[in-house]
C-alpha positions as CSV (number, residue, x, y, z in Angstrom):
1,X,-15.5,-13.8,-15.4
2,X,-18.8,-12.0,-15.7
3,X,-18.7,-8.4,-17.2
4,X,-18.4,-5.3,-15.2
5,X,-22.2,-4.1,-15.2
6,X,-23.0,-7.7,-13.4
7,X,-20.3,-6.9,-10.9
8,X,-22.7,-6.5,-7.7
9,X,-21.0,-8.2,-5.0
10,X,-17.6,-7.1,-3.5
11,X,-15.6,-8.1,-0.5
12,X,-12.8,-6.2,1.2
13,X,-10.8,-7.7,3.3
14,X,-9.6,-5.7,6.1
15,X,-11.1,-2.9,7.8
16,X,-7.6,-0.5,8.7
17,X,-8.3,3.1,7.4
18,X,-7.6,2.3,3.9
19,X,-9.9,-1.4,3.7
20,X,-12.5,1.3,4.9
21,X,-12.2,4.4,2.7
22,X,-12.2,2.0,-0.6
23,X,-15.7,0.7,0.9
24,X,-17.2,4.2,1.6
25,X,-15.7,5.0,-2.0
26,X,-16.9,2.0,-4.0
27,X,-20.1,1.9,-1.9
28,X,-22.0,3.7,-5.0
29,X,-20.5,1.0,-7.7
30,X,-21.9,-2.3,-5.9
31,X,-25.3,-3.6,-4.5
32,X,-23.3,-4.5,-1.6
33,X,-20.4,-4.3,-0.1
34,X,-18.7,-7.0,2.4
35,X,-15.7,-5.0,4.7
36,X,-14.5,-8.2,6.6
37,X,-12.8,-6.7,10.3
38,X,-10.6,-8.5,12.3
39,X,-11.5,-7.2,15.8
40,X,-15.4,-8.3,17.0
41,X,-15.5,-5.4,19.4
42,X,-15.4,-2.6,16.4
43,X,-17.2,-4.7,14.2
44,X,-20.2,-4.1,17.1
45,X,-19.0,-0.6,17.2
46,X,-19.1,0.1,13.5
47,X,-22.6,-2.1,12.8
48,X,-23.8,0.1,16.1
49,X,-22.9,3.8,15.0
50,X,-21.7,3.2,11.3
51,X,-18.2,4.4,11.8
52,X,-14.9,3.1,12.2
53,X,-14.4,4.9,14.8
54,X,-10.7,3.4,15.6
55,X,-8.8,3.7,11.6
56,X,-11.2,6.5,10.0
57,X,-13.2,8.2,12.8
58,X,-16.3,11.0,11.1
59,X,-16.8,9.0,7.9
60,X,-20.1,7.2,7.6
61,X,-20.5,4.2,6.2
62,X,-22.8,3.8,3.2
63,X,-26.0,1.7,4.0
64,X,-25.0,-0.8,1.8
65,X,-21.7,-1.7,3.1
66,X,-22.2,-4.9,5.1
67,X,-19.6,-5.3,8.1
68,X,-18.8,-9.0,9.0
69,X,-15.6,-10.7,11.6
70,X,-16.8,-14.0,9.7
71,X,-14.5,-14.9,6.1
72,X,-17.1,-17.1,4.7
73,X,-19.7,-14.3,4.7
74,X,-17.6,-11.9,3.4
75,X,-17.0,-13.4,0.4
76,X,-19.9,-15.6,-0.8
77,X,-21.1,-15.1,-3.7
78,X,-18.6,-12.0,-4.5
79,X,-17.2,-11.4,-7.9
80,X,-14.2,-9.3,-6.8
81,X,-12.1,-9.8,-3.6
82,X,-9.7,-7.4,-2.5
83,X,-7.0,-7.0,0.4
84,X,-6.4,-4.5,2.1
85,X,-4.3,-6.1,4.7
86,X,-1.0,-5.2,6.1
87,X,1.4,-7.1,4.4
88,X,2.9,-9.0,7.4
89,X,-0.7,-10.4,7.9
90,X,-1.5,-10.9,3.7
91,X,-0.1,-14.7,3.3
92,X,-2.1,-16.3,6.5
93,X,-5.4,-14.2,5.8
94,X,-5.2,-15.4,2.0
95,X,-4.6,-18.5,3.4
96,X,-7.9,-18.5,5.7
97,X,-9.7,-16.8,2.7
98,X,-8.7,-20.0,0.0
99,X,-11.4,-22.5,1.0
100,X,-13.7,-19.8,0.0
101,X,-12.1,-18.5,-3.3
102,X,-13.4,-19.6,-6.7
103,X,-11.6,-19.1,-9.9
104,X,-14.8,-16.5,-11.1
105,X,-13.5,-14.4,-8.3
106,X,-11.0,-11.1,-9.2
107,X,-8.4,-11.0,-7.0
108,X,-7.1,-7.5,-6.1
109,X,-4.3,-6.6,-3.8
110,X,-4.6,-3.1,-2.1
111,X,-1.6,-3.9,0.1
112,X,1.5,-1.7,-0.4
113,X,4.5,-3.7,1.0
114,X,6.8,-6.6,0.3
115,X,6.2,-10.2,2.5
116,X,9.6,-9.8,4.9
117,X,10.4,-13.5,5.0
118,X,10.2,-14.5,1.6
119,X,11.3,-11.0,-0.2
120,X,7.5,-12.0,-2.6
121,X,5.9,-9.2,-3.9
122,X,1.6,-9.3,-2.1
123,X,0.3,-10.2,-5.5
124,X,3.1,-13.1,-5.7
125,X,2.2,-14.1,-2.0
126,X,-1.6,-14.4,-4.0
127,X,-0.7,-16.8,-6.9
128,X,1.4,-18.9,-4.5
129,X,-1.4,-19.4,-1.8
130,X,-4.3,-19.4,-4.3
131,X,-2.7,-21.4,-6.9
132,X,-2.9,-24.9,-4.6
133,X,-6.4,-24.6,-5.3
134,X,-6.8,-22.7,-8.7
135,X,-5.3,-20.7,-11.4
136,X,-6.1,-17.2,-9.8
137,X,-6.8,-13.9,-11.6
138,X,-4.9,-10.9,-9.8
139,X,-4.6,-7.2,-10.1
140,X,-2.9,-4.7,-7.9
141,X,-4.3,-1.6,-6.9
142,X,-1.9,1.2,-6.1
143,X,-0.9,5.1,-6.5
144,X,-1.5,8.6,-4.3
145,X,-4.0,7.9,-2.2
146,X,-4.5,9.1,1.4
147,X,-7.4,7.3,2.7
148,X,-9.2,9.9,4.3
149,X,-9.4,12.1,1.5
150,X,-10.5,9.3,-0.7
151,X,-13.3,8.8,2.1
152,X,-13.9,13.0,1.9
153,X,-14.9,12.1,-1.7
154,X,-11.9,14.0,-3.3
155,X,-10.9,13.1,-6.8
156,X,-8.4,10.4,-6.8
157,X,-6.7,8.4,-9.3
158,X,-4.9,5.3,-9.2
159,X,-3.2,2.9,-11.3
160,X,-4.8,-1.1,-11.5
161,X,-1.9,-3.5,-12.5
162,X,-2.6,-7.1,-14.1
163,X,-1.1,-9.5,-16.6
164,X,-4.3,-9.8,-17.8
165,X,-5.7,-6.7,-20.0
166,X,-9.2,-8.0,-20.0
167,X,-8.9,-8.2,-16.0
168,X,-7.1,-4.8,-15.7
169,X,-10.2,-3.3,-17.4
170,X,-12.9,-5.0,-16.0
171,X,-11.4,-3.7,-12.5
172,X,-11.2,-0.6,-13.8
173,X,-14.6,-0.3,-15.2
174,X,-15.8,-1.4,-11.9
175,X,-14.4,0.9,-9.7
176,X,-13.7,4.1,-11.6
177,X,-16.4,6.4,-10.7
178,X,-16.8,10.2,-9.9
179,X,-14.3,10.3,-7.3
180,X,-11.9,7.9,-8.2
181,X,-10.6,7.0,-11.6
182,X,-8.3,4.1,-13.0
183,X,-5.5,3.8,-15.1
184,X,-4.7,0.3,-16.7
185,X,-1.0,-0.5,-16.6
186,X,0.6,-4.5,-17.5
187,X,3.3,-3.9,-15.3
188,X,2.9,-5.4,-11.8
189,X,6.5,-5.5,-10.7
190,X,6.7,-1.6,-11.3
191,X,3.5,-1.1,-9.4
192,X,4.2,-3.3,-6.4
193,X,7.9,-1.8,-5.8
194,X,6.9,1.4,-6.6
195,X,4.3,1.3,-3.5
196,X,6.2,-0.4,-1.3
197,X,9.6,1.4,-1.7
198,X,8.4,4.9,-1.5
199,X,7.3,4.1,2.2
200,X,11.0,3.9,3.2
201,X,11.7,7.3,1.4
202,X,9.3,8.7,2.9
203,X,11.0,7.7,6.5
204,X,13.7,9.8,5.4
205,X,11.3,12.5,4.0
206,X,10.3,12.4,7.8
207,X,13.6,12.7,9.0
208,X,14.6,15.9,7.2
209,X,11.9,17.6,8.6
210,X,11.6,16.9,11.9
211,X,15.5,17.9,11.8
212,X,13.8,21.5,10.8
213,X,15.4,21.1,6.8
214,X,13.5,23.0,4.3
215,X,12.4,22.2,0.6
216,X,15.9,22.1,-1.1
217,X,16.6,18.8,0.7
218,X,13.2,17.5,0.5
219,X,13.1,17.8,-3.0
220,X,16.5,16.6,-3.5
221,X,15.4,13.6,-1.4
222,X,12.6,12.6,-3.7
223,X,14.1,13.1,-6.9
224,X,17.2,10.5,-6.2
225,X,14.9,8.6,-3.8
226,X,12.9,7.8,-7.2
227,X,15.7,6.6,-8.7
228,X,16.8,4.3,-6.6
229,X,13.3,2.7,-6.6
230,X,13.5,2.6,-10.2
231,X,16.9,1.0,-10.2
232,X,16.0,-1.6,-8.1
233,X,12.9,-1.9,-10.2
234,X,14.0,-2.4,-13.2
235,X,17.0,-4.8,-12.1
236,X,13.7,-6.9,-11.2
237,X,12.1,-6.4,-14.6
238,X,10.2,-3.1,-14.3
239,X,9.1,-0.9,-16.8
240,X,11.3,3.1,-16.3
241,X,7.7,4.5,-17.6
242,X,5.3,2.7,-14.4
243,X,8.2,4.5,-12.0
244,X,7.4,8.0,-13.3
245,X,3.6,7.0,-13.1
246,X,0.9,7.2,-10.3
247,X,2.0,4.2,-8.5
248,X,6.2,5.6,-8.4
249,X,6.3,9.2,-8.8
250,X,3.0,10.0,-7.8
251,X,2.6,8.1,-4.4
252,X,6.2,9.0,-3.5
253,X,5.7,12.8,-3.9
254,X,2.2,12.4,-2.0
255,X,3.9,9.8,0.9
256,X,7.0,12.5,1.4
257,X,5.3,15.5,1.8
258,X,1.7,15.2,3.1
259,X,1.0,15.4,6.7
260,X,-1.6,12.5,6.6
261,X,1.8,9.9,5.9
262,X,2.3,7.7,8.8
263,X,6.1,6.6,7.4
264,X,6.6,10.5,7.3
265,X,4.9,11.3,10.7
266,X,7.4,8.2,12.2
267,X,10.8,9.7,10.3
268,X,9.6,13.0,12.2
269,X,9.7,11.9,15.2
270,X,13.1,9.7,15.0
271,X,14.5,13.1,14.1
272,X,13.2,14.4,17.5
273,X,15.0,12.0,19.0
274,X,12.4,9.5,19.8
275,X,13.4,5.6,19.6
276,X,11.5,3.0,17.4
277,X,9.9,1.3,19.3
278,X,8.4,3.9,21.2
279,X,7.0,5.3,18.1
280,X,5.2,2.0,16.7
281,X,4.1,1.4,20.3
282,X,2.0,4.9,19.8
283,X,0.8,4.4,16.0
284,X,-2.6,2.6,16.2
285,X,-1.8,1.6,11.8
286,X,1.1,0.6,10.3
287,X,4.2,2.1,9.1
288,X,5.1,-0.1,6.2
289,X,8.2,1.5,5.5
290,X,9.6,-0.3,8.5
291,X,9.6,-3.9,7.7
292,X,10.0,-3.0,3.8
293,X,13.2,-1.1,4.2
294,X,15.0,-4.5,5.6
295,X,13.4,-6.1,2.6
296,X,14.7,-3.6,0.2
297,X,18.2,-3.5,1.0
298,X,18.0,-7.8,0.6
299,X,16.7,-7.5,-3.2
300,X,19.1,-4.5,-3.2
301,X,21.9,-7.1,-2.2
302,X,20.4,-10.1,-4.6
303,X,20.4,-7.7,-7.9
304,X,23.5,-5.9,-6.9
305,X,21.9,-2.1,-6.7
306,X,22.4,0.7,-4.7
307,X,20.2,1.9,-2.5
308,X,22.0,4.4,-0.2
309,X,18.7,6.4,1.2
310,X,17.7,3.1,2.1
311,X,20.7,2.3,3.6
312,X,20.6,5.0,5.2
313,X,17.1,5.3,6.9
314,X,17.9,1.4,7.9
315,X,20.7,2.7,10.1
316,X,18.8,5.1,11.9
317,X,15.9,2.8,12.3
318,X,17.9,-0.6,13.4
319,X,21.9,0.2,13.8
320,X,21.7,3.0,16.4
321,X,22.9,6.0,14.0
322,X,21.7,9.7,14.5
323,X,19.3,11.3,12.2
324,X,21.7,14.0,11.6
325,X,24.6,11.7,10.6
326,X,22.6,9.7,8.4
327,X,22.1,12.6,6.5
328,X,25.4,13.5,6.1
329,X,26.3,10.1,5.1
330,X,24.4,10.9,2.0
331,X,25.9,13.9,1.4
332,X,29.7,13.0,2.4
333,X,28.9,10.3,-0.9
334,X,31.8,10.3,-3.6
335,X,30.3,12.7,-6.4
336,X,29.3,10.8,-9.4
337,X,27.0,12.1,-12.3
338,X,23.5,12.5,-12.1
């Protein structure tokens, strides 16, 4: 793989609210950048006006950021790829993307979720489709990142996640920048869990506000919401330390309390008494929390650990029980030691 400073080309895959913000962001850091969208009619819209006017309407897109509904053209000639896909739709768009992979090419996820079927982590999902064809090089990309106040240009840093050293840092040299800054770290399975379980906490965070409690309960929800994640983590061969980090403390503070959270926003209104699928029929992006909390409680069930907020939002989201009784679940709990 070349070295950063010949790093030009770069493809993201996706063009949800998130796909977009890391283009406006890493505009500055490439001669060009692909964003490949799945809908024609606001690809028109956004090569028309130079907006995505559907995920991350009043953000312009930098001149140099090249919008394209066509794969092939989205990633020729690239040196890094990255996904910013929901993680229900990762395994066949990685799929389409394969013919047109090449083993130069960095791989970097930017989804934060778990594949529902197969319990796979996104960047496993990668190495299984991309390894018929070739030895692939993966990162992930993860941490507290809202994406439209990485689009607003406000400092942001993340955490970049690969077996491979050399690869973390080349990824990291490419995209740190004023705005947005990287931290190395070898530990993918922390990384990936950490950004995928703290969606379903965040449910919960949801849930305790819209039932009008304050910060005691809040707090006390993130504190043993973290380590539950980090049980479940390690049990799969996670580091404690990447838990505590941007991609596990970090993004699970920022997902639980800020108003910009779509898994909060939907635990908010289940609180006020609003059913599930009236709430996902209303969100135009998706709540990844949903789908990962089933996943969750399965690893939970394979590695034999606890995971009773998650347990708990997965009752009021699929087994009929109140907001309010789910939270006294919790609390009803035989006492144990911290």
């Amino acid at each position: 793989m070349e070295g950063p400073e010949k790093l030009r080309r770069l493809a993201i895959m996706g063009a949800g609210s998130w796909g977009t913000a890391l283009a406006i962001v890493l505009a500055p850091r490439f001669d060009e950048v692909r964003l490949w969208v799945r809908e024609a009619d606001l690809a028109e819209r956004m090569r028309t006006t130079g907006e995505n006017d559907l995920y991350l309407p009043g953000f312009r897109l930098p001149a140099n950021v090249r919008v394209t509904t066509e794969i092939a053209e989205a990633l020729d000639g690239v040196q890094i790829a990255v996904g910013a896909m929901p993680s229900h739709a990762a395994r066949a768009l990685w799929q389409q993307m394969l013919p047109h992979l090449d083993p130069s090419m960095a791989l970097v996820s930017a989804t934060k979720g778990l594949e529902c079927e197969t319990l796979l982590r996104i960047s496993e999902v990668i190495e299984q489709v991309v390894s018929e064809k070739f030895p692939p090089q993966v990162a992930v990309l993860s941490g507290p990142s809202f994406a439209r106040e990485v689009a607003r240009g406000d400092p942001t840093a993340l955490a970049v996640a690969s077996r491979s050293e050399d690869l973390a840092a080349r990824v990291q040299a490419a995209f740190s920048g004023p705005a947005l800054r990287l931290y190395r770290n070898a530990d993918v399975i922390g990384v990936e869990l950490g950004a995928a379980l703290k969606n379903v906490i965040a449910i919960g965070a949801g849930i305790c506000h819209g039932l009008g409690l304050g910060g005691n309960t809040v707090a006390a929800l993130v504190t043993r919401g973290l380590a539950e994640i980090t049980r479940l983590a390690v049990a799969m061969g996670a580091k404690p330390s990447t838990l505590a980090g941007l991609a596990g403390l970090g993004d699970l503070v920022l997902t639980c309390t800020g108003q910009l959270s779509r898994n909060r926003s939907l635990g908010i209104e289940l609180a006020r008494g609003r059913s599930l699928p009236e709430i996902l029929a209303r969100m135009k992006m998706v709540a990844e929390g949903v789908n990962t909390c089933r996943a969750a409680l399965e690893l939970a069930s394979r590695h034999r650990v606890e995971l009773p907020i998650c347990q708990q939002v997965h009752a009021v989201l699929f087994e009929g029980i109140a907001p309010r009784e789910a939270v006294r679940a919790l609390m009803e709990r035989s006492l144990k030691g911290e």
